[in-house]
C-alpha positions in Angstrom: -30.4 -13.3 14.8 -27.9 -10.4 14.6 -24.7 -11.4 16.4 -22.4 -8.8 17.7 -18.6 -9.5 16.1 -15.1 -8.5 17.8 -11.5 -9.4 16.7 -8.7 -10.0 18.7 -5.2 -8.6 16.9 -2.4 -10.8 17.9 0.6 -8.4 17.5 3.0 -9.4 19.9 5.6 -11.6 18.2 9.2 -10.6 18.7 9.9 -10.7 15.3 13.6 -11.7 15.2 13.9 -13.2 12.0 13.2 -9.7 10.3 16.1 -8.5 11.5 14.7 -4.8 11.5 14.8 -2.0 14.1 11.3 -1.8 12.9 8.6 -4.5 14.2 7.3 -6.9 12.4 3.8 -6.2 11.7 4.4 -2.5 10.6 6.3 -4.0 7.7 4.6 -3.0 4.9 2.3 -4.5 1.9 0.7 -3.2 -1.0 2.0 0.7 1.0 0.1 -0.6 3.9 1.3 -2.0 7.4 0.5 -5.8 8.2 -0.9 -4.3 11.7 -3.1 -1.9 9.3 -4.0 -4.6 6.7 -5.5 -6.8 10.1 -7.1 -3.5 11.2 -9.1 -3.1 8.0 -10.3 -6.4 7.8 -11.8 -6.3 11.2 -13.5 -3.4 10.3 -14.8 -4.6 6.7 -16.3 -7.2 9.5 -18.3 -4.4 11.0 -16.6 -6.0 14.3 -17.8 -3.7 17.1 -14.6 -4.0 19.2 -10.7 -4.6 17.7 -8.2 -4.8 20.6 -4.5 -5.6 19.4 -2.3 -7.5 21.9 1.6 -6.2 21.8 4.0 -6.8 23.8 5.4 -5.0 26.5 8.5 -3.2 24.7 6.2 -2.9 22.1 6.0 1.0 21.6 6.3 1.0 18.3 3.3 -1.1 17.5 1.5 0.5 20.4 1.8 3.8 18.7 0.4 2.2 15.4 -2.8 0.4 16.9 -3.4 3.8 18.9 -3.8 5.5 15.3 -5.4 2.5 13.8 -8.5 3.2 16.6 -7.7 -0.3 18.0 -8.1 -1.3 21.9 -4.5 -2.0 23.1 -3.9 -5.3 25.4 -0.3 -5.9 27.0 1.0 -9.4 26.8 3.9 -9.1 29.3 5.5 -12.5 28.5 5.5 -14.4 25.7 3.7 -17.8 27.0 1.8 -18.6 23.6 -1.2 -17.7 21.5 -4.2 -18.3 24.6 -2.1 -16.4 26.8 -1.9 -13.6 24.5 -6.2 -14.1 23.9 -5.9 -14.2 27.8 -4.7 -10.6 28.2 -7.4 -8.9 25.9 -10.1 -10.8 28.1 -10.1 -7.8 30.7 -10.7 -5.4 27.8 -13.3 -7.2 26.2 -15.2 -7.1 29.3 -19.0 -8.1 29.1 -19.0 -8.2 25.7 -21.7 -10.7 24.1 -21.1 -12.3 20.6 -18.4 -13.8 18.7 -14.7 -13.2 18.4 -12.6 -14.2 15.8 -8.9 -14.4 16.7 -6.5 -12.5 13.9 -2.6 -12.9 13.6 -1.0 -9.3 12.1 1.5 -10.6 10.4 -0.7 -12.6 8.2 -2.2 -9.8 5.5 -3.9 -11.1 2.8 -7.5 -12.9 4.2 -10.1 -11.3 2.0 -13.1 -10.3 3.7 -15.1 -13.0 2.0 -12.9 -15.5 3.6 -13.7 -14.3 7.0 -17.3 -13.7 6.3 -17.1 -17.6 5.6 -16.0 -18.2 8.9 -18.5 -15.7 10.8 -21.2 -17.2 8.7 -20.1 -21.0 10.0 -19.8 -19.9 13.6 -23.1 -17.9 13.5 -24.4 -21.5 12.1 -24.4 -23.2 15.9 -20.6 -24.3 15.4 -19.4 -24.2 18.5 -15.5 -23.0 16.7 -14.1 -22.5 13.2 -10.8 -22.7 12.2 -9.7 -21.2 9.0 -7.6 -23.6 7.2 -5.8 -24.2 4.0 -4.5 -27.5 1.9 -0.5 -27.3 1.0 1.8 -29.9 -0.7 4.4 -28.5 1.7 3.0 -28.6 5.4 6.1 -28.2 7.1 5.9 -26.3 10.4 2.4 -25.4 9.8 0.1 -27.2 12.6 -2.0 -30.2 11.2 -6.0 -29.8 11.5 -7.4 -33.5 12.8 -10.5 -34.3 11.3 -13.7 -36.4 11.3 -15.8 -35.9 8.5 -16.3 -32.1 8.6 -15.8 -32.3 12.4 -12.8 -30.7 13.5 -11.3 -33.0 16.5 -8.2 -31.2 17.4 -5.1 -28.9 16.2 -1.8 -30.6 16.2 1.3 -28.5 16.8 3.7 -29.6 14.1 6.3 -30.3 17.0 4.0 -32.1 18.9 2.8 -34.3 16.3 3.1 -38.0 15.0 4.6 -39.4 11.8 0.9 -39.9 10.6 -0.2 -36.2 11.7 2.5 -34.9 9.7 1.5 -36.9 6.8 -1.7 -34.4 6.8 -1.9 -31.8 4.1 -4.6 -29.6 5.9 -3.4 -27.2 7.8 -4.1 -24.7 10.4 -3.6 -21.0 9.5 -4.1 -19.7 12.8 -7.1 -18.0 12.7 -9.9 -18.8 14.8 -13.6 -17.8 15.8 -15.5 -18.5 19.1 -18.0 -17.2 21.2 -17.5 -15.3 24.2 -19.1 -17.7 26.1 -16.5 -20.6 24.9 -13.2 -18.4 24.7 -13.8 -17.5 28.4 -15.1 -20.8 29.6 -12.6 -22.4 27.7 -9.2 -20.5 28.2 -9.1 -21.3 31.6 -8.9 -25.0 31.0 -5.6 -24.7 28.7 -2.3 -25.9 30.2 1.0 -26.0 28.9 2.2 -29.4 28.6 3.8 -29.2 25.5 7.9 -29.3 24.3 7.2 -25.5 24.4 6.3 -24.9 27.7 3.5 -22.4 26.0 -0.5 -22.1 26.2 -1.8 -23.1 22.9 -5.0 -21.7 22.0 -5.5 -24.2 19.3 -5.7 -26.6 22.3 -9.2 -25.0 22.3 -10.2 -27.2 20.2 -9.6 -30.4 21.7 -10.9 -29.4 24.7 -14.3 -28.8 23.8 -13.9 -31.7 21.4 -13.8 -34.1 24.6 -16.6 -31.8 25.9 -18.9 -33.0 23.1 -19.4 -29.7 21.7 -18.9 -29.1 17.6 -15.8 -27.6 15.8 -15.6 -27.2 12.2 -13.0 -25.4 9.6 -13.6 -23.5 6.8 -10.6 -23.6 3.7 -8.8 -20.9 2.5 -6.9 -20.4 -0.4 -2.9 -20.8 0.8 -1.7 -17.3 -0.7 -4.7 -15.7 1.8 -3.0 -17.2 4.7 0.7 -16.7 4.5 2.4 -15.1 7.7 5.6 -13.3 7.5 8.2 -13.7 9.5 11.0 -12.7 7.2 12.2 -11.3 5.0 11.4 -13.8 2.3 8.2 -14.2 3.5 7.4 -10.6 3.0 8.9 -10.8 -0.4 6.4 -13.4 -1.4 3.1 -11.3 0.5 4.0 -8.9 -1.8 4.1 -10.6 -5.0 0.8 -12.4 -4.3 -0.6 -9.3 -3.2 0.6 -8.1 -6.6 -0.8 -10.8 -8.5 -4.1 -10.4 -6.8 -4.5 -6.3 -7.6 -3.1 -7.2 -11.4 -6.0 -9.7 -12.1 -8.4 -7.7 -10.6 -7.0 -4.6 -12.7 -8.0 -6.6 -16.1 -10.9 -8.0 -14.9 -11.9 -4.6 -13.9 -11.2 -3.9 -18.2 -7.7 -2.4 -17.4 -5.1 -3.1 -20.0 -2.0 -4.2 -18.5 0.3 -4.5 -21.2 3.0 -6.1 -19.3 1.8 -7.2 -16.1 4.3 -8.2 -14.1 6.0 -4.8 -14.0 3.3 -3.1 -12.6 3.4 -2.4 -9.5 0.6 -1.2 -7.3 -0.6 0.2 -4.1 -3.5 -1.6 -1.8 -5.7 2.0 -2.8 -4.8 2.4 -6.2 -8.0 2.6 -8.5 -8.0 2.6 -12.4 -10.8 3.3 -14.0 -12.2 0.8 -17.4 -10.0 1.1 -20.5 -7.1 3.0 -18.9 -3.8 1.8 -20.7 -0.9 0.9 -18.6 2.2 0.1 -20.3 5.6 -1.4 -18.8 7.5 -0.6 -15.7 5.0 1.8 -13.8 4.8 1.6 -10.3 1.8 3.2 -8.4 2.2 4.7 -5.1 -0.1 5.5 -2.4 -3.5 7.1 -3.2 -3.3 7.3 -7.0 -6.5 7.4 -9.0 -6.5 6.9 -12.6 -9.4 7.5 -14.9 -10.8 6.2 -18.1 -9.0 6.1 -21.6 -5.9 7.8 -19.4 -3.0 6.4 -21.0 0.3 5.4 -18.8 3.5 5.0 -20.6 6.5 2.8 -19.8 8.8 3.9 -16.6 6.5 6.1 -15.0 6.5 6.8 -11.1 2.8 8.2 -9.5 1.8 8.9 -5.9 -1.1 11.0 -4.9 -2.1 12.0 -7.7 -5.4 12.2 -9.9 -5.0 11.5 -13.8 -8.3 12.4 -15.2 -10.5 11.0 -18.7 -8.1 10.8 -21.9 -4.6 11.9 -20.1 -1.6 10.6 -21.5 1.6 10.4 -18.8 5.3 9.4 -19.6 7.2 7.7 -20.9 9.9 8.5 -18.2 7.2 10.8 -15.9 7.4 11.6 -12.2 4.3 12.5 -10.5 4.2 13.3 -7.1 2.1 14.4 -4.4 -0.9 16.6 -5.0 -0.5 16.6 -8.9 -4.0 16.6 -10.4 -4.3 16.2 -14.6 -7.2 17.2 -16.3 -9.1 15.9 -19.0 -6.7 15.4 -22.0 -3.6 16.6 -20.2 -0.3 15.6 -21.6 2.9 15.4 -19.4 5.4 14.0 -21.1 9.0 12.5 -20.6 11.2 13.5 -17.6 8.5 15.5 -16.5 8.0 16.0 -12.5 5.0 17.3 -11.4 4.1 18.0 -7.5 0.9 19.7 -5.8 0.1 21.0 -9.4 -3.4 21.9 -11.2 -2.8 21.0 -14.9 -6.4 21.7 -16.7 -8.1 20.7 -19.5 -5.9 19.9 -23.3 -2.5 21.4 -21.6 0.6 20.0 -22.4 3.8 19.6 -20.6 5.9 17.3 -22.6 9.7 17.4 -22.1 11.9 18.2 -19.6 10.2 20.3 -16.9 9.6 20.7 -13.8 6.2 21.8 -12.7 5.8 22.4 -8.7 3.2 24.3 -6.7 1.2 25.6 -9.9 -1.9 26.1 -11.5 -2.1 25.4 -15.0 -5.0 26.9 -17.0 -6.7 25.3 -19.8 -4.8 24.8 -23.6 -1.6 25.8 -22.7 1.7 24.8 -24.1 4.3 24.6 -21.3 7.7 24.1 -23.7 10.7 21.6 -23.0 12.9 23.0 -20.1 10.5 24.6 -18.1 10.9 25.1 -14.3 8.7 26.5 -12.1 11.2 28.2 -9.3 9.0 27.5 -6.4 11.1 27.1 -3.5 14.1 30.3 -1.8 15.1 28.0 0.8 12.6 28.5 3.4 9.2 28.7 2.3 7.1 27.2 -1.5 5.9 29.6 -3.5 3.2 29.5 -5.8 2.9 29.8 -9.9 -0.6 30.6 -11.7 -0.6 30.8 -15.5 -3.9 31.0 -17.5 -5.4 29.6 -20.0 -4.0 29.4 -23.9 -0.7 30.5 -22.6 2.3 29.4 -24.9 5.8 29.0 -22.4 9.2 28.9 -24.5 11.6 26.2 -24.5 13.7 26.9 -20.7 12.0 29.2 -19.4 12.2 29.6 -15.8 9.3 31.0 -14.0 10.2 32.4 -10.4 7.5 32.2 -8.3 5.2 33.8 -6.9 4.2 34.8 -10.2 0.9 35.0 -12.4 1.0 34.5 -16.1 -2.4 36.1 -17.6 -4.9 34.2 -20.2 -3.3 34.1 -23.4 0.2 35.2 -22.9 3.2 34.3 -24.6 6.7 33.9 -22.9 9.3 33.6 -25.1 12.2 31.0 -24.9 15.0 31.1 -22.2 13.1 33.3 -20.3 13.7 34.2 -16.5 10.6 35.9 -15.9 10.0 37.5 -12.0 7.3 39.3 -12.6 3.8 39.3 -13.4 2.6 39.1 -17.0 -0.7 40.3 -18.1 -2.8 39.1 -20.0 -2.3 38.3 -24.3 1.6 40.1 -23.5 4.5 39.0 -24.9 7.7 38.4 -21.9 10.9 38.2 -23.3 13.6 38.0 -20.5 17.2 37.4 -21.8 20.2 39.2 -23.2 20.3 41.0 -26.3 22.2 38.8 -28.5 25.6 39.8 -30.0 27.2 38.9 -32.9 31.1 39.5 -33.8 31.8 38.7 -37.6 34.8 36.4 -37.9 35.6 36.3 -34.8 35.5 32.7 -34.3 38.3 32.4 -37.2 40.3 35.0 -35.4 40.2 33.0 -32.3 41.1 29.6 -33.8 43.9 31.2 -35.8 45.5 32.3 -32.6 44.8 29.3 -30.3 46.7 27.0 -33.2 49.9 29.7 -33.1 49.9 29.7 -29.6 49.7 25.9 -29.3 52.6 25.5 -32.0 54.8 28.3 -30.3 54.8 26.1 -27.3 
């Protein structure tokens, strides 16, 4: 039997320990917001409703589930967890199926983790609990077992000397029926130090009721939830870690892995070589045998089969490398077409172009693309040969096979297999370099 899945997004945390204007769970991981990490998992889940609950003076978040395509519930106090699962009830409606409860400040659950827990629900369990095992339980609430029974959730504030003694631990998220969360919620109070409405309490309830709970384990780095800064710090070194080892395992060469630094939708391709201190930003894809050098910077960009980038490269939106490209050390590129075999290896800057195939763009370059208002746009063709500092002011089109000689300005058009030469005639005065020492010294001594 196919059961119908929807998550519940609980986004309504004040977040005070971040000590940001911005809220919480639009903190960032891996390039991505916590809010759109949660958003993404309940969609890998092929969950056929996702309603985040924010708070009131939330606009901030509200604005970011609105793009995410999420449902939008308004807790308007903060009275605890089932309260906040109480305010998407009206939303959810008549919906028939089961509902796993999600926290969006908690990133990292991997879809086969929640699968694990759909799979247990869909197996007559009447809840699941996703839980984890820690040497330091802390605050963390205490999961009460019998056998593979689940009894009850202990609030670590709530709970006895030999509760706290319990290593297995309750990350927060949860997965009922509809049936159960609606029959259910209404029975919570909040008799607790707190004064809140626990929806862990679930648990218990239906314990009493005689009706089965069981947990499913998680690996602790899946489940960590951020509330500071610290805690963010270490999301995004196990986040890190996680994208590294699957970079290797994927036949990536990593030769220093630790100072690589991804983004959650960076792909690289088999036997791509990635050296030192290279961070990836958003939506960077890197194909095979393509060669990264050490201190490199890349967003939005596409390095095709056999390209070699760096050491010391910047490349910025839109930049696209063809096969066997070369750009080379403090080298920017931005919304740039380099094709096949062409080379850019010192000192340029390459922005708004189109590069044709087998060119040789020489140390210095810089394409003049912007007059203060508006980008214009350079095209050169193929087997063109650019000097050493030249300086192409755009818009301008450089023909198949031309040859621009070195410290060039050149504002116009060159057709094709020409030769450009655009600088002053050079001038040469015989001896007059003595001449002008020889009367610097007397002037200096007369003084």
């Amino acid at each position: 039997m196919v059961h119908k899945r929807a998550a519940i997004i609980l986004a309504a945390g004040k977040s005070s320990r971040m000590n940001s204007s911005l809220s919480k769970v639009l903190h960032c991981v891996g390039g991505q917001s916590m809010l759109a990490w949660s958003a993404s998992l309940a969609r890998a889940a092929n969950v056929s409703r996702a309603i985040c609950v924010v708070g009131s003076d939330n606009d901030d978040v509200k604005e970011a589930a609105k793009n995410l395509g999420l449902d939008i519930a308004i807790q308007q106090q903060q009275l605890g967890t089932a309260n906040a699962v109480m305010a998407a009830e009206e939303i959810l409606g008549d919906f028939s199926g089961n509902i796993v409860v999600l926290y969006a400040d908690t990133p990292l659950i991997q879809i086969e983790t929640l699968e694990k827990v759909f799979t247990s629900l869909e197996n007559k369990s009447s809840a699941v609990v996703l839980g984890f095992d820690t040497s330091e339980p802390n605050s963390y609430g205490r999961l009460i077992t019998e056998g593979d029974r689940l009894t009850a959730i202990v609030e670590a504030k709530e709970a006895s000397p030999d509760q706290l003694s319990i290593s297995l631990c309750n990350s927060g998220i949860i997965a009922f029926s509809s049936e159960e969360i609606h029959e259910t919620l209404k029975k919570i109070n909040n008799d607790n130090i707190k004064g809140e409405y626990y929806l862990t309490d679930m648990i218990k309830i239906m314990s009493e009721e005689g009706k089965v709970s069981t947990f499913v384990m998680a690996p602790q780095h899946e489940v960590l939830g951020v509330n500071s800064r610290k805690d963010l710090a270490l999301a995004e070194n196990s986040f890190q870690a996680l994208m590294r080892n699957n970079a290797m395992e994927a036949g990536v060469t990593l030769r220093d892995p630790s100072s690589v630094y991804f983004s959650y939708d960076t792909i690289i391709e088999r036997d791509a070589d990635i050296a030192a201190n290279v961070v990836f930003g958003l939506d960077v894809k890197i194909s095979t045998g393509a060669i990264i050098y050490p201190f490199c910077d890349i967003e939005g960009s596409f390095i095709s089969e056999g390209s070699k980038v760096g050491p010391f490269a910047r490349l910025r939106r839109g930049s696209v490398l063809g096969k066997n490209t070369k750009v080379g050390n403090f080298v920017e590129t931005k919304n740039v077409q380099i094709n096949e075999g062409t080379k850019v290896n010192h000192l340029s800057y390459i922005g708004d172009a189109e590069i044709g195939e087998n060119c040789n763009i020489g140390a210095g370059t810089i394409t003049c693309n912007y007059d203060g208002y508006k980008k214009y746009k350079t095209i050169i063709g193929k087997n063109v040969f650019v000097g050493t500092n030249s300086s192409l002011v755009a818009p301008i089109k450089i023909g198949d096979q031309a040859f621009l000689g070195s410290g060039g300005v050149i504002t116009d058009d060159v057709p094709s297999g020409s030769l450009a030469l655009a600088r002053a005639k050079q001038v040469i005065k015989i001896d007059w370099a003595h001449r002008f020492r020889k009367a610097q010294i007397k002037r200096k001594k007369s003084n």
